[in-house]
C-alpha positions in Angstrom: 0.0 0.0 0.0 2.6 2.4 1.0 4.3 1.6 -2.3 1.5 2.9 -4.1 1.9 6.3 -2.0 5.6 6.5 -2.9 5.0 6.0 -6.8 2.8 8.5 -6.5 4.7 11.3 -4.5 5.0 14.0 -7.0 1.2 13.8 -7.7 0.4 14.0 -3.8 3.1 16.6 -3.0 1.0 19.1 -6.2 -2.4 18.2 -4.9 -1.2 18.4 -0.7 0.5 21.9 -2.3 -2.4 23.0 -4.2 -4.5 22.5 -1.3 -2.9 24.3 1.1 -2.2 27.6 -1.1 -6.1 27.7 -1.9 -6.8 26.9 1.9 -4.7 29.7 2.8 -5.3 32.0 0.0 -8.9 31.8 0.9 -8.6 31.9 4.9 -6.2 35.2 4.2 -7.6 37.7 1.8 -6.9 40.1 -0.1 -4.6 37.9 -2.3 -4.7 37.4 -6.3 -6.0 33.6 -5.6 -8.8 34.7 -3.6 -9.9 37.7 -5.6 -10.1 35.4 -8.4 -12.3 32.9 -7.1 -14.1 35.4 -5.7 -15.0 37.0 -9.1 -15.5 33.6 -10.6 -18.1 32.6 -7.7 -20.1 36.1 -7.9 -20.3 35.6 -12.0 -21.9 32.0 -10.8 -23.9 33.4 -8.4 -25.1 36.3 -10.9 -25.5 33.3 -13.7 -28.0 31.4 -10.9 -30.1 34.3 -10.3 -30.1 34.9 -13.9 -31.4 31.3 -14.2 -33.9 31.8 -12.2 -32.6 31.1 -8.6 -33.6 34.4 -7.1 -36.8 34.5 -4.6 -39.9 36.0 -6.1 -42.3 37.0 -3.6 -45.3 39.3 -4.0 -44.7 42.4 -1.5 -47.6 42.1 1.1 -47.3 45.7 0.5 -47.0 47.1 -2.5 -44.4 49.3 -4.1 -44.4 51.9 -6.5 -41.7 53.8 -8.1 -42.5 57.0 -10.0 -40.2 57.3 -12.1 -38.0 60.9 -13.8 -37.2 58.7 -16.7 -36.5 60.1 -20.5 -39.9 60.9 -21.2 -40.1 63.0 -18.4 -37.1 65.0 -18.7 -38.4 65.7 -22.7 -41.8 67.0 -21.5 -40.9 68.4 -18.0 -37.4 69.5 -18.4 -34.2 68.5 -17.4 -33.8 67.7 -13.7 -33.5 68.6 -11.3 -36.9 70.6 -11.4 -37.9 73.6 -9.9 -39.7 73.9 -6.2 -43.0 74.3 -7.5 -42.9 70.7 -9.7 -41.6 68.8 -6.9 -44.3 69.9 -4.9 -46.9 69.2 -7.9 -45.5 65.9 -8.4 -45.6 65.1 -4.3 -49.2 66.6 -3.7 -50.1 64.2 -6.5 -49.0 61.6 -5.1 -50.0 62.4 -1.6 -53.2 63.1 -2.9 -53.5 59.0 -3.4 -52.9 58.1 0.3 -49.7 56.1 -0.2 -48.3 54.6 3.2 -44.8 56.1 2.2 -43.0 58.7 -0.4 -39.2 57.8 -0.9 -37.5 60.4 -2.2 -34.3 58.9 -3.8 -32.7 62.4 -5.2 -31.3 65.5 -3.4 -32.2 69.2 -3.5 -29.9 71.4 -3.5 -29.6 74.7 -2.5 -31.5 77.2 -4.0 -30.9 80.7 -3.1 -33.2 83.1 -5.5 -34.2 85.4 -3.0 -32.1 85.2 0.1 -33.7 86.1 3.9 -31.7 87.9 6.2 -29.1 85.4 8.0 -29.4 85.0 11.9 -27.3 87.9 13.2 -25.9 85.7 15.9 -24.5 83.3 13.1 -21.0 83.7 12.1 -20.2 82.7 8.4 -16.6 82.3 7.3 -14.6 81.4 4.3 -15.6 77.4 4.1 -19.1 78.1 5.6 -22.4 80.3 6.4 -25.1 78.7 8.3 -27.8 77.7 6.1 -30.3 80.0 7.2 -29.1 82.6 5.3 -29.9 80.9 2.2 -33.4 79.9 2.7 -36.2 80.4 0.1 -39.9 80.6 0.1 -39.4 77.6 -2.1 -38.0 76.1 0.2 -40.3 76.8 2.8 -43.3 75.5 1.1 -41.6 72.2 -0.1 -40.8 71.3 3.6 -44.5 72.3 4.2 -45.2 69.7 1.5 -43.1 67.3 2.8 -44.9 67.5 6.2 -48.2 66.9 5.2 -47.0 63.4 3.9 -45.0 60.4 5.5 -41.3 61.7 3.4 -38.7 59.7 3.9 -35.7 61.6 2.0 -32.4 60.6 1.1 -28.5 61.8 1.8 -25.4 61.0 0.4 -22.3 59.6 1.3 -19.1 60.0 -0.8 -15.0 59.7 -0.8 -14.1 63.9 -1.3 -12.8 66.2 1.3 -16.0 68.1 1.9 -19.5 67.8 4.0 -22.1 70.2 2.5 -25.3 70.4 5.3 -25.5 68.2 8.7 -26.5 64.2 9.2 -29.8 63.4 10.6 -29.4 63.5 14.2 -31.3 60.0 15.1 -28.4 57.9 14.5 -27.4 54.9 16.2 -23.8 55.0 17.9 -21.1 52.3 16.6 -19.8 49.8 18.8 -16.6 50.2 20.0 -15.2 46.6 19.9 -17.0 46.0 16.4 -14.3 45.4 13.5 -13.8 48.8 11.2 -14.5 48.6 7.6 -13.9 51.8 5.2 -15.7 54.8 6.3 -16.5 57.5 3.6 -15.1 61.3 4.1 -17.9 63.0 3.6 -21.1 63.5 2.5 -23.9 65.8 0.8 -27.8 66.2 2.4 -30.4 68.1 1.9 -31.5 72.0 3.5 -32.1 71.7 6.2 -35.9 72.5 6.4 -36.3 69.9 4.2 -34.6 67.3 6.7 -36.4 68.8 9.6 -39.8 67.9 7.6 -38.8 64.5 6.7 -40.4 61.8 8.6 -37.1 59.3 8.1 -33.6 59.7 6.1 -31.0 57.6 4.8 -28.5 57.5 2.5 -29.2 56.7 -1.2 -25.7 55.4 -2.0 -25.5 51.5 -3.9 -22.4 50.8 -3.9 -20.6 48.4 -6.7 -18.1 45.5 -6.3 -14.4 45.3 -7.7 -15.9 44.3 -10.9 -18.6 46.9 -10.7 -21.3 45.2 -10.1 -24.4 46.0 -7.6 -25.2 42.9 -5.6 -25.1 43.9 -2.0 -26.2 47.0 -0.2 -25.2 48.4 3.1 -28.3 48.5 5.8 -25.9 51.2 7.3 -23.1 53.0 7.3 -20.6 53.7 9.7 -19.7 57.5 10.5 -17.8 59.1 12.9 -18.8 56.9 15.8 -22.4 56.8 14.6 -24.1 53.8 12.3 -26.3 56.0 9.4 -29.5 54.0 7.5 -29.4 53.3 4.2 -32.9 55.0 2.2 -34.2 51.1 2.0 -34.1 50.6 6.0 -35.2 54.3 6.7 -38.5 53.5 4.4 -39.1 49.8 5.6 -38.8 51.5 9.6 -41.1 54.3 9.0 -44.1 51.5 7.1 -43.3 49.4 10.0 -44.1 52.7 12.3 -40.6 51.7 14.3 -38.9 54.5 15.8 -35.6 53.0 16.0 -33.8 49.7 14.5 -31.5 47.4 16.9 -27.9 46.2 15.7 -26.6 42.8 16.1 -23.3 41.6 16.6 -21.1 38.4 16.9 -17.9 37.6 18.0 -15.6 34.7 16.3 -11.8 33.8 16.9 -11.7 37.0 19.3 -13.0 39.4 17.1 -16.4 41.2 16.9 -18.4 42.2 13.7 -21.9 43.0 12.7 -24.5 40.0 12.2 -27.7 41.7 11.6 -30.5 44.2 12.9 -33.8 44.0 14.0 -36.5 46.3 13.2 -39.9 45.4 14.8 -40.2 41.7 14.8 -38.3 41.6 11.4 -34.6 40.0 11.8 -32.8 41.3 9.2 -29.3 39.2 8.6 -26.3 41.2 7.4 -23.0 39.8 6.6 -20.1 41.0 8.4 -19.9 45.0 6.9 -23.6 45.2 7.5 -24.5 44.0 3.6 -27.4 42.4 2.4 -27.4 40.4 -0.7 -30.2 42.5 -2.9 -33.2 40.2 -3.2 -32.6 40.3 -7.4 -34.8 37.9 -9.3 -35.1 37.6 -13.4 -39.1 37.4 -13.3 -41.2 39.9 -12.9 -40.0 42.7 -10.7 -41.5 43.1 -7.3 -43.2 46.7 -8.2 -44.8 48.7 -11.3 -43.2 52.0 -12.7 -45.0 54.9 -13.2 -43.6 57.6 -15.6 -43.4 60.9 -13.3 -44.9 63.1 -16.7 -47.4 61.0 -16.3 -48.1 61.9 -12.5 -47.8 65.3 -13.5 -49.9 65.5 -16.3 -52.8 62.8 -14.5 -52.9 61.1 -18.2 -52.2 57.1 -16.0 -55.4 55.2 -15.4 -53.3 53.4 -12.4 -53.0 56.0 -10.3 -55.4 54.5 -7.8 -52.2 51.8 -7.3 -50.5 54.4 -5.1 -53.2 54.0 -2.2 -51.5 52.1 0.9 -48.1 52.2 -1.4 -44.7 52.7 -0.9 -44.0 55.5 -3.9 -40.1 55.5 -4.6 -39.2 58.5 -6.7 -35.9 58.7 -8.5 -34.5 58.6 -11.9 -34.0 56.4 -14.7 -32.9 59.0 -17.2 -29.4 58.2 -18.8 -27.9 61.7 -18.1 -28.4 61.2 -14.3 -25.8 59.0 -14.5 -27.9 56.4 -11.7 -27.6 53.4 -13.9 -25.9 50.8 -12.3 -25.1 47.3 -13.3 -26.5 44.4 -11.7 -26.2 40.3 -11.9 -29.6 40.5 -13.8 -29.8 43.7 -15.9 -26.8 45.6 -17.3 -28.0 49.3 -16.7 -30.3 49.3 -13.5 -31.4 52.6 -12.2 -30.4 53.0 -8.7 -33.9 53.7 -7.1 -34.9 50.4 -8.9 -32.1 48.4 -6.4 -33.8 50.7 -3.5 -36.8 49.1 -4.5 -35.5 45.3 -4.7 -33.9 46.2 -1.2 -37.2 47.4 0.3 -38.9 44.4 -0.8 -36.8 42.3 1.0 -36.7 43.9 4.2 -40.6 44.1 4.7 -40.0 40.2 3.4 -36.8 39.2 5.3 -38.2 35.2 5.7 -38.9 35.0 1.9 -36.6 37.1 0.2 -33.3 37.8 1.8 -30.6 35.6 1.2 -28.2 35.3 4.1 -24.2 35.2 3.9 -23.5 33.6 7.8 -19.7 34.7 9.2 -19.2 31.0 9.8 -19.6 31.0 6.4 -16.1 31.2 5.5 -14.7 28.6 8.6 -17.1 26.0 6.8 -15.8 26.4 3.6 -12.3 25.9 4.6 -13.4 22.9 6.7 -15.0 21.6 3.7 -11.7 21.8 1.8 -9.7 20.2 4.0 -12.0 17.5 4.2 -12.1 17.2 0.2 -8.6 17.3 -0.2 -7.9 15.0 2.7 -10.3 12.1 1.2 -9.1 12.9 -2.2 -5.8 12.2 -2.0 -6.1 9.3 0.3 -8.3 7.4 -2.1 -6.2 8.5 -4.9 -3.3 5.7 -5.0 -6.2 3.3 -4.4 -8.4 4.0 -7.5 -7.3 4.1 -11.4 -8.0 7.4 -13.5 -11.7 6.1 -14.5 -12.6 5.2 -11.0 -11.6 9.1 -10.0 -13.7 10.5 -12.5 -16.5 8.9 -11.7 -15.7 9.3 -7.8 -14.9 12.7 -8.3 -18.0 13.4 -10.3 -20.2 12.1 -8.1 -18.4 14.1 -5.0 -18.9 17.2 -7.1 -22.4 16.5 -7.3 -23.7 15.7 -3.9 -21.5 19.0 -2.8 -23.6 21.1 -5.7 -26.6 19.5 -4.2 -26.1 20.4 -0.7 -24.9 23.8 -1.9 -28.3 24.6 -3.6 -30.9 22.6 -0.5 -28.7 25.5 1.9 -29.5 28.1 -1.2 -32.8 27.3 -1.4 -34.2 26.3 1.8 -32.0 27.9 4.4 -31.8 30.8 2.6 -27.7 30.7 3.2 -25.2 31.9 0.1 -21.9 29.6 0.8 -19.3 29.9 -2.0 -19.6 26.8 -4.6 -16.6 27.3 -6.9 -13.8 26.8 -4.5 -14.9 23.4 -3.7 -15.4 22.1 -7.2 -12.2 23.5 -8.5 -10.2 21.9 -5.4 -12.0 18.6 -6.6 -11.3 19.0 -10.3 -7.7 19.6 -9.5 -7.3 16.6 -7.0 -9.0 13.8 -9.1 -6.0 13.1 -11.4 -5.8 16.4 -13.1 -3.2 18.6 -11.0 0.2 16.3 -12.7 -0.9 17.7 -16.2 -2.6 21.1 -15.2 0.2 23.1 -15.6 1.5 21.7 -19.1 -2.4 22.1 -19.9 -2.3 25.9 -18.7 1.5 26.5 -20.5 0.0 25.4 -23.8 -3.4 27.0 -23.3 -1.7 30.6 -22.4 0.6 30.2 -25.6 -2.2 29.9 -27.8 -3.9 32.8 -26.1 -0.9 35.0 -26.6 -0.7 34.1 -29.8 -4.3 34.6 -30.6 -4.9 38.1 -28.6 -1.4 38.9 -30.6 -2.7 38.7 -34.1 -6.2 40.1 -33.1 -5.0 43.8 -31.5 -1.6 44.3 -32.3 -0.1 45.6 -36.1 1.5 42.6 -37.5 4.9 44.3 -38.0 5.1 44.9 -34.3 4.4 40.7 -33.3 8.3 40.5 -33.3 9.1 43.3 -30.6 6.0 41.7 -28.4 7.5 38.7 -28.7 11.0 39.7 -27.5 9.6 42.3 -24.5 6.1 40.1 -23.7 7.0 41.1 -19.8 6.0 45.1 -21.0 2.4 44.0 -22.2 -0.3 43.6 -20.6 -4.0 43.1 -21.4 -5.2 44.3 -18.0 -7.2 47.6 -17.6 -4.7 50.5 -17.0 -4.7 54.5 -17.7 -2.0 55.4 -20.2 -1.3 58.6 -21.8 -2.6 57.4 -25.7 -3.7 59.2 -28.9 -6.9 57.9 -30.7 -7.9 58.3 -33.9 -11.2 58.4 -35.4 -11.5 58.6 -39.2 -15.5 58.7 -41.1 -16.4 58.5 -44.8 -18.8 61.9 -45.4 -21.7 61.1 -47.1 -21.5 57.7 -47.1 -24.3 56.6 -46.7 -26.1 58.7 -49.5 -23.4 56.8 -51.3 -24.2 53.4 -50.3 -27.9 54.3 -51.7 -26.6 55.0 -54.8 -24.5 51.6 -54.8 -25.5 47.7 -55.4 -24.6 45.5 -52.3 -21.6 44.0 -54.7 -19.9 47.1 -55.6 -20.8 48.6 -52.0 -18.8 45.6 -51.0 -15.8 45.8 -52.9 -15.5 49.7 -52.6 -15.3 49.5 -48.4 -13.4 46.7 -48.7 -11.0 48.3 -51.0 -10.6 52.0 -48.4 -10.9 49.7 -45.5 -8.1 47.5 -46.8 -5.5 50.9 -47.8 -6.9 52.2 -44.3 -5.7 49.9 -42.6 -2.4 49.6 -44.2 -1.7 53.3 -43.5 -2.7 52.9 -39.7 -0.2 50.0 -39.9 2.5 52.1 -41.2 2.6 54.4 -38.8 2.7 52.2 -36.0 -0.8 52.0 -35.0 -3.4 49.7 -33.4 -6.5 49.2 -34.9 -9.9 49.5 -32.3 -13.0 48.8 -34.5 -14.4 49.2 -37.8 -17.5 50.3 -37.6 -18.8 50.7 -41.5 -16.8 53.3 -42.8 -15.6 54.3 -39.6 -11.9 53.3 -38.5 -11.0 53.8 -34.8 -7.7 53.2 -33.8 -4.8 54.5 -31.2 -1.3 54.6 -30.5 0.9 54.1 -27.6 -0.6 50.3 -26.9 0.0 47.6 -26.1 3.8 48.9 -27.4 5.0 52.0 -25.8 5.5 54.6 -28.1 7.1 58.2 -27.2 5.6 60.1 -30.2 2.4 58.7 -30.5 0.8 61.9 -30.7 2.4 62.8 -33.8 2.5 58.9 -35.3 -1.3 59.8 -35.4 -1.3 62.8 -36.9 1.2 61.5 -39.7 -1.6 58.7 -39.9 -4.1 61.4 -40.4 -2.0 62.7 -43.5 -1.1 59.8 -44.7 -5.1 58.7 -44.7 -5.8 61.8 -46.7 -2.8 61.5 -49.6 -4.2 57.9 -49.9 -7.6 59.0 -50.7 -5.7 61.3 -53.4 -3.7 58.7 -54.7 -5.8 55.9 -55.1 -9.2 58.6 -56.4 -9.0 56.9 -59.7 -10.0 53.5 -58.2 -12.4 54.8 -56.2 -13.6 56.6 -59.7 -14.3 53.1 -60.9 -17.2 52.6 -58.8 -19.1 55.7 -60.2 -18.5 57.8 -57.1 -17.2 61.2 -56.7 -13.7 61.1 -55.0 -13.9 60.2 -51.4 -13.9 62.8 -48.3 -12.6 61.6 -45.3 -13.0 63.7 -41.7 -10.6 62.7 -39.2 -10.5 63.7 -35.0 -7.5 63.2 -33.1 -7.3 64.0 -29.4 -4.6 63.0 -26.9 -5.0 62.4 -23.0 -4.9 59.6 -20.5 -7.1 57.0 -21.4 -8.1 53.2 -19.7 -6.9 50.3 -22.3 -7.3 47.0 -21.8 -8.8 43.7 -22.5 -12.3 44.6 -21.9 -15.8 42.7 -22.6 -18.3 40.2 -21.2 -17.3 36.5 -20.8 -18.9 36.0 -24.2 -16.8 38.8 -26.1 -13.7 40.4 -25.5 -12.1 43.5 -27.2 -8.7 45.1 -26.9 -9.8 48.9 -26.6 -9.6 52.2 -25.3 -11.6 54.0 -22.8 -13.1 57.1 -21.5 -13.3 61.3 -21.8 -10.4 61.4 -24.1 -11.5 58.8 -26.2 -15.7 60.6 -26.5 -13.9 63.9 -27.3 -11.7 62.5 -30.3 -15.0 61.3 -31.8 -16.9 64.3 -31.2 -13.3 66.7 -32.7 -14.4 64.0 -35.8 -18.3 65.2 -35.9 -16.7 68.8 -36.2 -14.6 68.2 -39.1 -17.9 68.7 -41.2 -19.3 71.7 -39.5 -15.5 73.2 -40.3 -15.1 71.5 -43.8 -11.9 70.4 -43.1 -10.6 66.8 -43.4 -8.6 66.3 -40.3 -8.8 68.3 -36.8 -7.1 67.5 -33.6 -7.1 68.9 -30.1 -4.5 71.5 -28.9 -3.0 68.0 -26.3 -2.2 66.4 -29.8 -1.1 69.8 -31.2 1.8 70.1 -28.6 3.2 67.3 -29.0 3.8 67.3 -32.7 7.0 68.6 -33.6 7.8 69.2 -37.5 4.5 69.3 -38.5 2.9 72.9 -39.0 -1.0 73.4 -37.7 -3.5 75.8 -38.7 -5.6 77.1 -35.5 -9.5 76.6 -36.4 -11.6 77.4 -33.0 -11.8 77.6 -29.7 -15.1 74.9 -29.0 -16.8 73.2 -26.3 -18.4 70.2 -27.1 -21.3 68.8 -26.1 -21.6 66.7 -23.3 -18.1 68.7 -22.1 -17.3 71.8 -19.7 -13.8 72.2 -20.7 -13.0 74.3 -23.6 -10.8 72.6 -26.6 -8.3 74.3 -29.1 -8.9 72.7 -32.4 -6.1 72.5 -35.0 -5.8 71.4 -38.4 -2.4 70.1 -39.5 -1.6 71.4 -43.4 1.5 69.9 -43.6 5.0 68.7 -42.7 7.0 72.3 -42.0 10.0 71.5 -44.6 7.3 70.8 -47.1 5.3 73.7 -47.3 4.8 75.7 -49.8 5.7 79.5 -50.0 1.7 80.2 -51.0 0.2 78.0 -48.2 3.1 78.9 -45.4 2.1 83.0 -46.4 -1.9 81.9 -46.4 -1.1 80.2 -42.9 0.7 83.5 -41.7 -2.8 85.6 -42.0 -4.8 82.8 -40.7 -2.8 83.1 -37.3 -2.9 86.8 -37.6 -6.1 87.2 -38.1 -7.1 84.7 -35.1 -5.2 86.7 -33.1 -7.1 89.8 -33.9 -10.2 87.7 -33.6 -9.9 86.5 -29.9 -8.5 90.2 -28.7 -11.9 91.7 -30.5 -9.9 93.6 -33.0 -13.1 93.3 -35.7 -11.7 96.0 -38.2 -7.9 94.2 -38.4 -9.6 90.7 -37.8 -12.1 91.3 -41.0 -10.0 92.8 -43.2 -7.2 89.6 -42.7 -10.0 87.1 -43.5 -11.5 89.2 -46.3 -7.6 89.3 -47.7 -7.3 85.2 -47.4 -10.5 85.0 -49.2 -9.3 87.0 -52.3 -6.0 84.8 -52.1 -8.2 81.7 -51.4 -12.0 82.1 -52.5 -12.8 78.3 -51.7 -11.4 79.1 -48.0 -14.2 78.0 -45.9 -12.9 78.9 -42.3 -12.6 82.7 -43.3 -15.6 83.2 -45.0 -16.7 81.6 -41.3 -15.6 83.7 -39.3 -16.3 87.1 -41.5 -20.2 86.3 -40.7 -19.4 85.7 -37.1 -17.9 89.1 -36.8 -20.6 90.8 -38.7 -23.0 88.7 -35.7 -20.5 90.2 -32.9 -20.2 93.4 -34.0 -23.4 94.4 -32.9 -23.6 93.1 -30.0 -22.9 94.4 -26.3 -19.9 91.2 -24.9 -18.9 90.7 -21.7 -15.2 91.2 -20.9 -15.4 87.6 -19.6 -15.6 86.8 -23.4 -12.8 84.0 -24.8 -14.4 83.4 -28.3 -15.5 80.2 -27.5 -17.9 78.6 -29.5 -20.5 76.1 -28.0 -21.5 73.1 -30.5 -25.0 71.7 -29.2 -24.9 69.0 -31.4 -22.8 65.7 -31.6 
């Protein structure tokens, strides 16, 4: 017997190895081991509520969320609304009898009309009492709010700054219980708002590493007092409960929250004071009302809100309270509130449970697996494993899904079944199965993102890639067909075919060339950066160069393009430099090697512009500066849609040694007169423009801004004025 053991050593000596590093990678985190189980075993748990594992209950009580969604911001305005809609919007609901109004949005201040401060105050530099900036608005929407059970909302967040004061019926924090991250400040309401709030809590869902909403706090911890969370303030004040009770526990000589209690209802909490959100892929616990439609009385199911808990928040995109969740990709926050709410009125049904001992289980669990494994190993062939191992698998997925479903306990899954995969005669050729797996996957990601000429220099410096996420200074590129798709309309599919084919084909060839990495195509668009995966010191001007070389290829090859029956091509290109987030990036069903972020929106918006300007290329003034060699002809000072900043736009005419004398003098008056245009010097400003026109009567950009100073002239500006010009449109 003990012969069998010794033939086997190296096999037992992996497995007992293996063991142990999970073991302790698990019983110790943060580590890389246990971070990635942990994302593997929240995508499982997302995939089982997805497939249908979630609790569906129908609320005893039932819940309503009014909702500011698109429609409403199109017929009532953008938010956040004036006084007197909020108050229309709550009297109407009021007006139903609802048990409850959740208000999950903040007012700020408002400060039209301002009364006379409390003489006895004393403002300073970093505050001023509120007093001194309260409005009759604000007077009659805390009048509004009294009338009504309100339970309003604050918020907690990571800056340096506090703007109003907490709720003053907090519960204070244990002093024994284990701290978790506290945030630094936090924003509230005015305070005659707060004062006429029946409850408050914060409205804050916080995501997971991976960004993902699955658990919300109950409360949060705040210098030395516990804060409610909008879900538990509105579940206390249905319930009628003044106050909520904590619950904590103590294991290996350390104490940490288990739970409340509010009313009869014991509420479980793991050991930050989280609750799994009670998610399920049916039908959603509530009904959605559109808040036009609350304010306009045009919804036959008004009569719903009587006895209801009415949520009102947001669902409009530019609120930015999307959030993504294991069942739905963009969730409005005050939808989670609602899920939340659910499963407090509902703990017994609803609320799964994640048990401290949850962890000291597990661990026993393993030990136990790996124990039994590896002693019955040597004593069973490879087919007698399997089916061992299989069945093992089972009866633990089994048990794992009676605790799910019946006890209402989450306890991880994944770690078990990859400890028994390992340990039933796969661990000897794991890693020669991983080595060959990872070479293929190099290869592959290789020859999908990266230039061919550059798979050489990866090859020989593969420890300076990586297709993690990270920020990185990066230039991107957006080049767009105009009028193309009048042209496509003009075009059978065949020819359409071969003629995007054909520019796609030299488009990509030039992008190669000049070192860079192609994004996406997206029909006649071509997206692409430089300075990834490969570091590259002048990517900013590799991109312009690209830019140029795009356009001489559209010269060159305008006799094929001819062929087709078109006219010759135009091409506008926007290039914009600035730290961006690259990385391999995706779901688990498709993956892209890509760029992200406000760098990357503004270098397609600089594209849109090229039109409006009628040039081909533009870039930003960050890809201007870095361009050495290469001479640039200032076209606007802009700000974008969508963007507060202001944005120097450029277009580049030309390497500097190989300009001509008529273009380098046409350039000279183009500065000049921009000059004159930004200090308001009309007269000397006009008659330079008027002067490139005769020279240039096709130039588009003077004749531009001769009608803008025939608009200005007349008018009365401020001296704040900078010549910036505001494009509304994408």
């Amino acid at each position: 017997m003990w012969q069998k053991y010794r033939e086997h050593t190296p096999e037992i000596l992996i497995g007992l190895l293996f063991s142990i590093v999970l073991i302790v990678a698990l019983a110790t985190p943060p580590n890389p081991i246990a971070h990635v189980l942990e994302r593997a075993e929240m995508a499982l748990y997302d995939l089982r509520l997805r497939l249908g594992e979630g609790f569906v209950a129908e609320p005893n009580t039932p819940i309503v969320i009014i909702d500011i969604d698109e429609l409403s911001q199109k017929q009532e305005g953008r938010w956040p609304w004036t006084r007197d809609r909020v108050i229309t919007l709550i009297e109407r609901i009021g007006a139903k009898e609802p048990a409850v109004i959740v208000l999950d949005v903040l007012f700020g201040l408002t400060e039209p009309q301002p009364v006379e401060a409390d003489p006895s105050s004393q403002c300073t530099a970093d505050y001023c009492p509120i007093t001194s900036r309260i409005t009759d608005e604000d007077r009659q929407l805390a009048a509004t709010f009294a009338k009504y059970d309100v339970v309003s909302g604050f918020l907690f967040h990571s800056g340096k700054f506090v703007t109003g004061a907490l709720p003053a019926t907090a519960n204070p924090q244990p002093d024994d219980v284990l701290n978790f991250q506290e945030p630094t400040g936090y924003a509230t309401n005015p305070p005659l708002l707060q004062q006429a709030s029946k409850a408050e809590g914060f409205i804050n869902t916080y995501l997971g590493d991976d960004g993902m909403a699955r658990r919300l706090p109950l409360f949060q911890a705040y210098d030395d007092f516990l804060y409610p969370s909008l879900a538990l303030a509105a579940a206390q004040r249905f319930l009628m409960e003044k106050d909520w009770q904590l619950h904590t526990a103590s294991m290996a000589g350390k104490t940490f929250y288990a739970g409340i209690s509010v009313g009869n209802k014991n509420i479980p909490t793991d050991q930050a004071g989280n609750i799994l959100i009670p998610f399920n892929a049916g039908k959603a616990p509530f009904s959605v009302i559109s808040a036009t439609n609350i304010m306009r009385n045009t919804d036959n199911t008004l009569d719903s809100l009587e006895g209801a808990i009415v949520i009102v928040g947001a669902s409009a995109i530019l609120l930015g309270d999307l959030k993504t969740t294991p069942i739905q990709t963009e969730m409005p926050g005050t939808f989670i509130h609602a899920y939340a709410i659910n499963g407090l009125l509902n703990p017994d049904m609803l609320l799964l449970h994640e048990p401290a001992w949850g962890l000291t289980a597990e661990l026993l669990l393993l030990g136990a697996i790996a124990l039994l494994t590896l002693l019955m190993y040597p004593q069973c062939g490879p087919r007698q494993l399997l089916i061992g191992g299989t069945f093992f698998a089972l009866i633990i997925t089994v048990a794992n899904v009676w605790v799910w479903r019946e006890q209402q306990i989450r306890l991880d899954l994944l770690p078990s079944l990859v400890l028994i995969v390992f340990l039933t005669g796969l661990f000897v050729i794991y890693d020669l199965l991983r080595e060959n797996r990872t070479r293929h996957q190099l290869q592959y990601l290789f020859g999908q993102y990266v230039p061919p000429a550059h798979i050489s220099r990866i090859l020989e410096q593969p420890q300076a890639i990586t297709f993690a996420g990270e920020k990185r200074e990066m230039s991107v590129l957006f080049a767009d067909l105009h009028e193309f798709t009048s042209i496509a309309e003009r075009l059978d599919t065949q020819t359409l075919k071969h003629l995007l084919n054909s520019y796609l084909n030299a488009a990509t060839e030039v992008i190669f060339h000049n070192s860079g990495t192609i994004d996406k195509y997206i029909g006649d668009m071509v997206m692409a950066f430089w300075n990834a995966p490969l570091r590259e010191p002048h990517h900013a001007r590799q991109a312009v160069l690209c830019a140029m070389g795009l356009r001489k290829m559209l010269t060159d090859k305008a006799d094929e393009f001819r062929q087709f029956g078109i006219t010759p091509l135009q091409l506008g290109i926007g290039i914009n430099t600035g730290e961006m987030n690259v990385g391999d990036m995706g779901s688990d069903h498709r993956r892209a090697y890509t760029v992200l972020g406000d760098a990357v929106n503004l270098a397609a918006r600089i594209e849109s512009l090229t039109r409006f300007y009628a040039v081909d290329i533009l870039v930003s003034e960050h890809t201007a500066a870095q361009c050495q060699g290469i001479t640039f002809r200032t076209i606007d000072r802009v700000r974008v849609k969508g963007k507060r900043e202001t944005v120097l736009l450029y277009q580049p005419l030309g390497l500097i040694a190989e300009l001509s004398p008529a273009l380098q003098r046409l350039h000279e008056l183009h500065e000049r007169a921009m000059r004159c245009y930004w200090c308001r010097d009309w007269e000397h400003a006009s008659k330079l423009f008027a002067r490139i026109l005769i020279e240039s009567p096709d130039e588009h950009i003077a004749g531009m801004y001769l009608q803008r100073i025939a608009a200005l002239i007349p008018q009365s500006l401020p001296d704040s004025w900078d010549g910036v010009y505001e494009h509304r449109r994408k």
